[in-house]
Every structure is written in structure tokens, then in C-alpha cells.
Steps between C-alpha positions, in 0.01 A plus 500: 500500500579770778198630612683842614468615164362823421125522354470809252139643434398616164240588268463430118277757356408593115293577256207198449590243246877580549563171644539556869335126614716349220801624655419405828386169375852433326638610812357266693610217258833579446598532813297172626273667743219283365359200579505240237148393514388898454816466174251228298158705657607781264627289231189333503266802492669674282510245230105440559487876427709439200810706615861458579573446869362852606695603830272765521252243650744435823364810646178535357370188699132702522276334250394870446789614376583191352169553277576962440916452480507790791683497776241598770641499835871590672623153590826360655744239347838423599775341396878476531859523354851402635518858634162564649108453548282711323116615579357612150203703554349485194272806467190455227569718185133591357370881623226379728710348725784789592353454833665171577801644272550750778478231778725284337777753359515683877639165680785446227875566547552516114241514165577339198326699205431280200471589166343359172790623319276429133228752663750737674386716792102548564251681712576201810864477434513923609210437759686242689828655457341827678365338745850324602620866495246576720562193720902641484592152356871545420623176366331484216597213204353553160412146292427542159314165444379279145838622320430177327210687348782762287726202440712629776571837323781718692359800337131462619608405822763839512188735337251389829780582767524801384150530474470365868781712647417825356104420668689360801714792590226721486374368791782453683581140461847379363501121485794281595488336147301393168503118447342350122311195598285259356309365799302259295790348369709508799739754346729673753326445794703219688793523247648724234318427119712391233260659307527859614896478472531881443374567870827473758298558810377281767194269484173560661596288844834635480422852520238433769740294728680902462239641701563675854232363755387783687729649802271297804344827633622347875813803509218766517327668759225271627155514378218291663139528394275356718245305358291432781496359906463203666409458874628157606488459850588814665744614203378735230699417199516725229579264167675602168766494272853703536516672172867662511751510798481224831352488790622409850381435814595767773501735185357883546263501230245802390124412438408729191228711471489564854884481572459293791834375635560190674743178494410199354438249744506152309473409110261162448611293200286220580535217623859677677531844641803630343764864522491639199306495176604628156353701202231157292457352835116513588495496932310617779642768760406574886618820593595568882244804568138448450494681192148469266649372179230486222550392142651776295758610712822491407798408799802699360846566663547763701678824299447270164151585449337482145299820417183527660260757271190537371560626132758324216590459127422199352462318141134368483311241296167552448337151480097511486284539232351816717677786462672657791431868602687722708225564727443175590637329891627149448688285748910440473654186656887509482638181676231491803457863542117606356347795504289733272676730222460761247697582170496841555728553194554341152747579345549306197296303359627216224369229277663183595553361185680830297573634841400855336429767735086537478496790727688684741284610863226283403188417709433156382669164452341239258576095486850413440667859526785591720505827715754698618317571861513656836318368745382650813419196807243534788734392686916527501633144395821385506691474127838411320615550190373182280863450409589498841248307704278397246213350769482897596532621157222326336112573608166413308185680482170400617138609375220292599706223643635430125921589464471788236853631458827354592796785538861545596599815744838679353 
């Protein structure tokens, strides 16, 4: 198999119960990304447990979640078709956990949003779908899963995409395409159902081998966090990864916040030294004057900066169980920048799960919530759009050393 093939990241996310590890599962099987020992494991646990061969267990290898029937953590799995790899992030469905949601949904090229098409849309289905709006997920693929459950009715299926849409293009989504599938009995996923004849469209793997990886950010204009400095011999090396754009040696580069200029001197890919490095490649960089690099800063191209500023909009997630007030300080990392913060203005502030507006110029922020925010640094960092750079468009919050909001700057 060529080896030069592309590798697609994306997440599955949904409403608990709607059969996200069972579609995993089945795709793991049908395209014969499993093992055949781990094949009879299932078959064998699953009969002890007195069920048909439950796919679901693939993924849920924790004994914990084996036991509760939750998916707890955001875990990786990967398999492959003729076209492509794929890196399913499969993000946990159950409230507690949008957390690792988040985390998971924020690496992905592409979400898959699946459906119990017998239970129709529900308080996850329009939580998760905001917060792939949020994320500025644009490839979106709708499954509506267990049609075997309404004996492969056309009409249910029709009633909860128009449900879905009209929920859907309120926040700004508009999905590729809505696929019927039955992932329990392998309907439509690897190949078109004879049982849902009335639906002409493609089948689950076809329409994801239609998905555009991202444009490599390597044709922008560079952006290289630093994430900290080595002193190996008499070289001080300041290590990272190239996040957009390349970087050369005897390039005139600009050291952000402090807009030092210098050249770069040599890049260290170890074990070689090498000329150039491109946006995904992690390297170290020696610059030819004695500059003092730190962690946080940010080596830009001269003319091509990013915007350097101390105040922003951005989307918020409130995520502890202690509400947030507007008078509080907490700390903002975005990519290795860190430094303290207020939210000196909320604008909105909306439940997650209706995404109705609770207030507008609120003072607080409870658990789960999203805020329309400015914020206000100590100290000017250095962002990007998150659809543009999205290392430099995506920051957490920090109280007491615990992560306590994850947001996207617009």
C-alpha cells in the first residue's frame, strides 16, 4: 500500500446512546483494521454478556466504561480505505466530559454528527453541533444511525433532516450531506444498503473519502512559537514547532513581542542540521545575534507579522463547577505564550445545550456556558484568527493551576 497517502483527522460526536462507538466499531471491521484475535475477544464477551457482537466494545476497552456504557475519554483509532488513512478522534458524548469533547473536536479536519434517527435531535446533538460551530468545523457529515429501528422508513428519515437542518443552519453549519445508516447492522457504511433503496447518495466511506484535507498551512507567513531553550555546548537553541509558513537558514526573521530582528543562523533537526523546515515540523533554531529567546516568543517574518495586542473577541467555554466572575485575574496560555488576563466584557452569555441567550453584558459565567468575551492581557500576545492559524487562535484559561475555559479568538 503507498504509504504517501493522505491521513484525514476527524471527530465523531453525538448525542449519548446514539451509537457513536458502534459506528466506529463497524468501521473498524469492515474495513479490516482489526486484529483477528481482538474479532473473537468481542465475540466472546459479548456473548458472555448475552449480546450480539457489540462493536461498541472495540473502543470502550476501559473496564469502566465497559461496566457504565459511557464513553469517558477522547481516544485515537485509525484505520484506512483505498483512498486514504483516517485518525478518528472519537470525542465522549455524556455532559461531564465536554472537556475532552473540546480537546478532541479542535485537532479534527472534519466532524461527523450522528444521529439516533428513532430519537431525533437532543440537548447533545445541538451542544456538540455548537461547539463545532464554535471550533469553525466546516465539513460537517450528518449520519442518521439505527434506521433499522423505523424499518428503514424514508419518511422518518426525511422528517429528522429537516429537523437537523433547520437547528443546523441556525448556527451556521450546512453539512456536505445526510447519510441513513444502520451501524449495527452494517447498513451503508462500507457499501450502499439494499435495504434503504430509496436513498441515491453515497455511503458513509464514500462520502468521507470526498473530504478536502486541510490546505498544509506551509504557503503562509511563518509562525514559530518557541517552546523553550537549550544550551548545548556553546549554542543556545531555541526548540519548537513551525505552525504556518517555512523557515530558512540565512532568513531575516522578527522575534515577537520584542521585535527583535536577526537571521537565522542554523535549524537542528536532530541527528542532521538541515536548510529549511516547514509548517508540522517540530526543530530547534540558532539565530546569528545573541538574541535572549525565552519560551513564548513567537519568530515571525519580517513585514508578515501576526497581530500583537492585548485585548480580543473570543467564543468561551466555561468549564468548572465554580462560577467565573468578571472580576476575577486568571492566566491565558495560547500556544506557549502565558500570561495573566481579564474578561473585561461579556457579552453574551448562552446555555450550551438550547444555545438560548441567558443574558446579554453579564458578570458571571457558570459550568458549561459559552461567552461571547473580550479579553484584556497583561501582556500583548501574539494571535491569529482560529481559522487561520489555529495554534494562535485557540488559548485556555487557567485558575488555580486547573484549565477552566477553553476559547476560540474571532
Amino acid at each position: 500500500m503507498n504509504d504517501k497517502m493522505d491521513t484525514l483527522k476527524f471527530v465523531i460526536v453525538g448525542h449519548v446512546d446514539h451509537g457513536k462507538s458502534t459506528l466506529i466499531g463497524r468501521l473498524l471491521y469492515d474495513t479490516d483494521s482489526l486484529p483477528p484475535d481482538k474479532i473473537e475477544e468481542i465475540k466472546k464477551s459479548s456473548k458472555e454478556l448475552g449480546k450480539e457482537t457489540e462493536f461498541a466494545y472495540l473502543l470502550d476497552h476501559l473496564e469502566e466504561e465497559r461496566q457504565q456504557g459511557i464513553t469517558i475519554d477522547t481516544t485515537q483509532v485509525f484505520f484506512k480505505t483505498p483512498k486514504r488513512h483516517y485518525v478518528i478522534i472519537d470525542a465522549p458524548g455524556h455532559i461531564e466530559f465536554v472537556k475532552n469533547m473540546i480537546t478532541g473536536a479542535s485537532q479534527a479536519e472534519a466532524a461527523v454528527l450522528i444521529i439516533d434517527v428513532n430519537e431525533g435531535v437532543r440537548e447533545q446533538t445541538k451542544r456538540h453541533a455548537y461547539i463545532l460551530s464554535l471550533l469553525g468545523l466546516d465539513q460537517v457529515i450528518v449520519v442518521l444511525n439505527k434506521m433499522d429501528l423505523v424499518d428503514y422508513s424514508q419518511e422518518r428519515f426525511n422528517q429528522v433532516v429537516a429537523d437537523t437542518e433547520s437547528f443546523l443552519d441556525s448556527i451556521n453549519i450546512r453539512p456536505i450531506c445526510y447519510i441513513p445508516i444502520s451501524a449495527i447492522q452494517g447498513e451503508n457504511i462500507a457499501r450502499r444498503s439494499e435495504k434503504i433503496k430509496w436513498y441515491d447518495g453515497l455511503s458513509f466511506l464514500e462520502s468521507m473519502d470526498t473530504l478536502k484535507n486541510k490546505q498544509p498551512p506551509e504557503d503562509k507567513p511563518l509562525i514559530f512559537p518557541c517552546q523553550d531553550v537549550y544550551k548545548i555546548n556553546d549554542k543556545r537553541i531555541a526548540v519548537g514547532r513551525v505552525e504556518a509558513g517555512v523557515i530558512k537558514k540565512s532568513q531575516e526573521v522578527v522575534v515577537l513581542p520584542g521585535h527583535q530582528r536577526t537571521v537565522i543562523k542554523s535549524i537542528e533537526k536532530y541527528p542532521a542540521q538541515v536548510d529549511e523546515a516547514r509548517a508540522g515540523e517540530s526543530i530547534g533554531i540558532t539565530t546569528r545575534d545573541a538574541l535572549f529567546i525565552t519560551r513564548g516568543d513567537v519568530v515571525v517574518e519580517p513585514g508578515k507579522e501576526p497581530l500583537l495586542t492585548d485585548e480580543f473577541q473570543a467564543n468561551l467555554i466555561w468549564l468548572s463547577k465554580k462560577e467565573f466572575d468578571k472580576s476575577e485575574r486568571v492566566m491565558i496560555r495560547c500556544a506557549t505564550q502565558e500570561t495573566t488576563c481579564r474578561v473585561v466584557a461579556i457579552k453574551k452569555r448562552i446555555d450550551s445545550s438550547s444555545l438560548g441567550i441567558i443574558e446579554e453584558d453579564a458578570q458571571v459565567l457558570k459550568n458549561l456556558e459559552v461567552g461571547v468575551v473580550t479579553i484584556k492581557t497583561k501582556h500583548p500576545i501574539v494571535i491569529k484568527s482560529f481559522n487561520d492559524v489555529q495554534e494562535l487562535g485557540r488559548f485556555v484559561l487557567v485558575r488555580d493551576e486547573n484549565i477552566c475555559a477553553g476559547g476560540i479568538i474571532t
